[in-house]
C-alpha positions as CSV (number, residue, x, y, z in Angstrom):
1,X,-165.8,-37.6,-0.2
2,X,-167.9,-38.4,-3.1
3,X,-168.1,-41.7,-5.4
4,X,-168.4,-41.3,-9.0
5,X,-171.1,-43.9,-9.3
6,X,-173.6,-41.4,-6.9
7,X,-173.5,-39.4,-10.0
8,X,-173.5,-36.0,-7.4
9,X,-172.4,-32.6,-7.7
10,X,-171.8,-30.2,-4.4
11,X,-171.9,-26.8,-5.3
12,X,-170.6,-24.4,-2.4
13,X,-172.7,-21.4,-2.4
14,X,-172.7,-19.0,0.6
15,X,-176.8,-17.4,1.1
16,X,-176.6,-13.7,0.4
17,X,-180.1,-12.0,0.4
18,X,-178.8,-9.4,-1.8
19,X,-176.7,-11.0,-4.8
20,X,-175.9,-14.5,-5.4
21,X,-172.9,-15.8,-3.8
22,X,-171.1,-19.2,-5.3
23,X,-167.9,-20.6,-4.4
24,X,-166.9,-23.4,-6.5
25,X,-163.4,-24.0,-5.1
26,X,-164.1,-27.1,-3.0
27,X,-161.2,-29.6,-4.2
28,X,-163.6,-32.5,-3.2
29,X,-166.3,-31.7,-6.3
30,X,-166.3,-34.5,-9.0
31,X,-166.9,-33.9,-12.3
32,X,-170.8,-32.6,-13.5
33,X,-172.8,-35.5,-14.2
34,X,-177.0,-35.3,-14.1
35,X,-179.4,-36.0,-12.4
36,X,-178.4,-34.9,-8.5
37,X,-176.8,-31.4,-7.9
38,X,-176.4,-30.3,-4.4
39,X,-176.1,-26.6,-3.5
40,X,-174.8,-25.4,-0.2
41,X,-176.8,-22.3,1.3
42,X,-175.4,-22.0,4.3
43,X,-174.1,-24.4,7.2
44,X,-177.7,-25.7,7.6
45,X,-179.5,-25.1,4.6
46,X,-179.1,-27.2,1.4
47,X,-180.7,-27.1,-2.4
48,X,-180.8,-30.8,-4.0
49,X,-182.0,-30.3,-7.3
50,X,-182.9,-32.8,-9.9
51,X,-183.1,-32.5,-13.8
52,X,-186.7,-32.9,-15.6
53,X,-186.3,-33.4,-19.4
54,X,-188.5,-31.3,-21.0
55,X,-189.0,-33.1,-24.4
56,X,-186.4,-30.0,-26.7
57,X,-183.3,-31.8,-25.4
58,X,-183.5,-29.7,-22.5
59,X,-183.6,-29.8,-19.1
60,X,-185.8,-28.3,-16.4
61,X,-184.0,-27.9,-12.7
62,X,-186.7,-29.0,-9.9
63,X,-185.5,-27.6,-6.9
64,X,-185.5,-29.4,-3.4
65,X,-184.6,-28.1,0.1
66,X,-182.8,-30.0,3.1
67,X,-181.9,-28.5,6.7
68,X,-179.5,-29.8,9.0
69,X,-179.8,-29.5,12.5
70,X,-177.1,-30.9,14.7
71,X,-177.2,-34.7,13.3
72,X,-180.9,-34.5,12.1
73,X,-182.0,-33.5,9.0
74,X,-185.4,-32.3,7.2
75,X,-186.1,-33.4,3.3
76,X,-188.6,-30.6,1.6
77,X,-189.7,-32.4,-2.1
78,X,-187.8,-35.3,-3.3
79,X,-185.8,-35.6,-6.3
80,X,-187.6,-36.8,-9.6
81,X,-187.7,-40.2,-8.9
82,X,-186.4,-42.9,-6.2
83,X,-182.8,-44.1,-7.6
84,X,-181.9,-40.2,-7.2
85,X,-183.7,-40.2,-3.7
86,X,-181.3,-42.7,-2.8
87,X,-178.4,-41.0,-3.9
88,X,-180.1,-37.8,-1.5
89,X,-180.5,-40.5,1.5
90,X,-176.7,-41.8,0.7
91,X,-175.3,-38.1,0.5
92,X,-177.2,-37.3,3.9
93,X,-176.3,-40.3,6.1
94,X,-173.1,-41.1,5.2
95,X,-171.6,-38.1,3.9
96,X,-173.4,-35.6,6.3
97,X,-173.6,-38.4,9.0
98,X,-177.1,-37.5,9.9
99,X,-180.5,-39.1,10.0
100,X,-183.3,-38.2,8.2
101,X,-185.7,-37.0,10.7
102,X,-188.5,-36.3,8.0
103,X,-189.6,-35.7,4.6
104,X,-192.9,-33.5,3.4
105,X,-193.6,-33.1,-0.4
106,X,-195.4,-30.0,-1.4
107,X,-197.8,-32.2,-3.9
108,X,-198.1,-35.4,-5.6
109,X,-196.2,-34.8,-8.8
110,X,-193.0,-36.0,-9.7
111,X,-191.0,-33.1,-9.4
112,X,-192.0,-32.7,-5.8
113,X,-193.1,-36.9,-4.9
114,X,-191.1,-38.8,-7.9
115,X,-188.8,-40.3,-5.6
116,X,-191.1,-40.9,-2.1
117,X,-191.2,-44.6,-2.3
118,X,-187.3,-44.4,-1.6
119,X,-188.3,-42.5,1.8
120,X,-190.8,-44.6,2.5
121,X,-188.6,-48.2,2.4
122,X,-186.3,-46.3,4.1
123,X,-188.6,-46.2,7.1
124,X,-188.1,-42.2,7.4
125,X,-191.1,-40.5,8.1
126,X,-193.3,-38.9,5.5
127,X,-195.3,-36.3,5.6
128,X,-198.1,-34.3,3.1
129,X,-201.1,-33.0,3.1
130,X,-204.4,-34.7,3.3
131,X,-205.4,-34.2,-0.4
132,X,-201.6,-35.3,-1.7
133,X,-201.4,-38.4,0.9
134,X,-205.1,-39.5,-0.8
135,X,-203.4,-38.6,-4.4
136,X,-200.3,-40.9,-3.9
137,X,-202.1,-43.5,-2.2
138,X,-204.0,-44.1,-5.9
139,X,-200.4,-45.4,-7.0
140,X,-199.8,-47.8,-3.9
141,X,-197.8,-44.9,-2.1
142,X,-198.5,-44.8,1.3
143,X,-197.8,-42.0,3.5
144,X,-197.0,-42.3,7.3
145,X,-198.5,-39.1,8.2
146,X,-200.9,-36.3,6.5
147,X,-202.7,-33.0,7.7
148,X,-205.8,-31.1,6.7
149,X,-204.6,-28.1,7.0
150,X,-201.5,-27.5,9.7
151,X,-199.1,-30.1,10.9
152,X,-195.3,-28.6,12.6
153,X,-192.2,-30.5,14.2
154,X,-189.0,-29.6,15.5
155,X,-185.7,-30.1,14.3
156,X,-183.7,-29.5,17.3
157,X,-185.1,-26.7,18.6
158,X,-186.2,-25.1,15.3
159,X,-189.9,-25.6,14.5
160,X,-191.1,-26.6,10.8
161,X,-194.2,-25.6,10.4
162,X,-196.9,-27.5,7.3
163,X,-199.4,-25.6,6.0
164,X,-202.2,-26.7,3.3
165,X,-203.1,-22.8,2.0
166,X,-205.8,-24.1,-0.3
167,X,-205.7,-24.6,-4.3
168,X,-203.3,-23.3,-6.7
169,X,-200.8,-25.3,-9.1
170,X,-202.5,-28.2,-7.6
171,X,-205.5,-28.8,-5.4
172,X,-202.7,-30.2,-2.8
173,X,-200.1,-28.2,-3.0
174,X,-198.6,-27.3,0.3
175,X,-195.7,-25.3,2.0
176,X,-193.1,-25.6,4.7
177,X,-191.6,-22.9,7.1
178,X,-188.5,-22.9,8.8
179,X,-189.6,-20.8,11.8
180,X,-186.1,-19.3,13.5
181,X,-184.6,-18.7,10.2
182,X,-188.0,-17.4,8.2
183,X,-187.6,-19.3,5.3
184,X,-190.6,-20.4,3.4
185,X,-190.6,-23.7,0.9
186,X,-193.2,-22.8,-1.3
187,X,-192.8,-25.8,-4.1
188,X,-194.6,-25.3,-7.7
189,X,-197.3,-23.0,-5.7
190,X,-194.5,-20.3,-5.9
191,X,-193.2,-18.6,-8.6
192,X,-189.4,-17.3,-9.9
193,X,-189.6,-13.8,-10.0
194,X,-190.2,-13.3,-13.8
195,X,-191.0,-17.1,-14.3
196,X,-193.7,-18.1,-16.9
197,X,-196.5,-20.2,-15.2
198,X,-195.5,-23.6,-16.0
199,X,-198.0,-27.1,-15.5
200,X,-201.4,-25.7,-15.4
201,X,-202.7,-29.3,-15.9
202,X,-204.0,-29.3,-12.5
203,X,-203.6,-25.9,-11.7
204,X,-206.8,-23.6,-9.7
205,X,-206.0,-20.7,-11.9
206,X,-209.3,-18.6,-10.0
207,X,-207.8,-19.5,-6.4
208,X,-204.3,-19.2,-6.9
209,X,-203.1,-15.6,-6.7
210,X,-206.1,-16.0,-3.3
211,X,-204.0,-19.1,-2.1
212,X,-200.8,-16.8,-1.9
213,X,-202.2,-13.8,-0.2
214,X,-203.0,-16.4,2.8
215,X,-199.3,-17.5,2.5
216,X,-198.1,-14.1,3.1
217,X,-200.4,-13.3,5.7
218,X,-199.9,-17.1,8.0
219,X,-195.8,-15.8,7.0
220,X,-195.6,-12.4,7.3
221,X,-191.6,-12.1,8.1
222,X,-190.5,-14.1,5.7
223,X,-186.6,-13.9,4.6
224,X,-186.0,-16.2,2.1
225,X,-188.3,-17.9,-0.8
226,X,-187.3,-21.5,-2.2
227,X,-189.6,-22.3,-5.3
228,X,-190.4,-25.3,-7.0
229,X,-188.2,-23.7,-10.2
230,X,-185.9,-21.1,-10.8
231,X,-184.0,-18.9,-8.3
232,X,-185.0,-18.5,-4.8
233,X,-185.7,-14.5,-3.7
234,X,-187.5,-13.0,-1.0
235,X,-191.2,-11.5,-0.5
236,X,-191.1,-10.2,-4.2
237,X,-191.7,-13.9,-5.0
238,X,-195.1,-14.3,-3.7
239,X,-195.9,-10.8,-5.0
240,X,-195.0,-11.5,-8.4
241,X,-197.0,-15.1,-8.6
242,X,-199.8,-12.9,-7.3
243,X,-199.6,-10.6,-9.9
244,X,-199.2,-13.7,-12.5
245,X,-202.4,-15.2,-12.0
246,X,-204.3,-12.2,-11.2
247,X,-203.3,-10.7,-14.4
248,X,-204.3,-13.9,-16.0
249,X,-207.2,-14.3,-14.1
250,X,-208.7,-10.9,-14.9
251,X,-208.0,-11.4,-18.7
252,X,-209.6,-14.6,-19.0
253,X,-212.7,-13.1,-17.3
254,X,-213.2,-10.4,-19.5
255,X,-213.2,-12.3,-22.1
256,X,-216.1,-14.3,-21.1
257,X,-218.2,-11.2,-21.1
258,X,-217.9,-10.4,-25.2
């Protein structure tokens, strides 16, 4: 199923809201090799997930998303740069046998845009918001399409919905919704239940736990939670980032006041 030289891993793993569920029996795995893992969620949904160094000999996972409807297919974040993406684009059409209907990154970093310019000479149309189209286009990346605020389109019959919520890790960070399944792609703007608060290089500390509250409200029954890092959850993951940066928030204004 899989050459060596894509350097890919498929990991079978069943989406239980309750528990994690991971099979790892599928004969046609090949051996672990970084930087492109693929998790299985269900028969539609997909993690691709790409390794960051982070300077300790470590690495950081940077979670992607793909769904698969019928023969088309809908890229959320790319991997970490564009010889990865084209292992993504590889995997998809000839392994999967579908086409690319669309990409959206969530903001112009490289953990969410690393690998864009392999979209983009692929002809597949890319999406973003306004701010992150304008971000990228400072590096000769040019998006096909951006939106201020909303943007949707269908995968089959399933609507993905785009929304710029305002400032948070980024000034452009945006999320996706998957609207029949109610499953929210929330990027870096989301936090891991119990996960630290990463890159504030560009982050809106004041705006951010304000930014989630209007994700929650625009996607009231959401089901399922994929952040930029760390395990995907439900609803208790946009609580817990609110409670993050308030907490921080509130601490850092006090002590402005002695």
């Amino acid at each position: 199923m899989f050459k060596k030289s894509l350097q890919l891993l498929v990991i079978i793993s069943f989406l239980c809201f309750q528990q994690s569920c991971w099979d790892g029996s599928d004969s046609n795995i090949q051996p672990y090799v970084r930087p492109l893992e693929i998790v299985k969620l269900s028969e539609n949904d997909f993690l691709h997930v790409s390794y960051l160094k982070d300077g300790k000999g470590g690495y950081i996972p940077c979670n992607g998303f793909f769904r698969k409807e019928g023969s088309e297919v809908f890229v959320f974040d790319t991997p970490l740069n564009d010889s990865i993406s084209e292992q993504l684009i590889a995997y998809i059409t000839r392994d999967l046998k579908s086409e690319i209907k669309a990409v959206m990154v969530s903001h112009s970093h490289n953990d969410a845009a690393g690998g864009i310019n392999a979209f983009v000479k692929a002809n597949i149309p890319t999406y973003a918001s306004l701010k992150t189209t304008q971000l990228l286009a400072k590096d000769s990346i040019f998006l096909s399409h951006s939106f201020e605020m909303v943007d949707s389109l269908f995968l089959g019959t399933n609507k993905i919905s785009m929304f710029y919520p305002g400032a948070g890790h980024t000034n452009d960070n945006a999320v996706a919704y998957i609207e029949n399944d109610h499953i929210l792609l929330g990027g870096c703007l989301i936090k891991p239940v119990d996960g630290s608060k990463g890159n504030l290089a560009d982050a809106s500390i004041a705006e951010w736990s304000n930014t989630i509250r209007k994700v929650k409200e625009t996607y009231p029954n959401t089901r399922l939670i994929i952040p930029g890092h760390g395990r995907r959850g439900g609803e208790e993951l946009l609580d817990y980032t609110i409670r993050l940066f308030e907490d921080n928030f509130a601490k850092v204004s006090k002590s402005l006041l002695y």
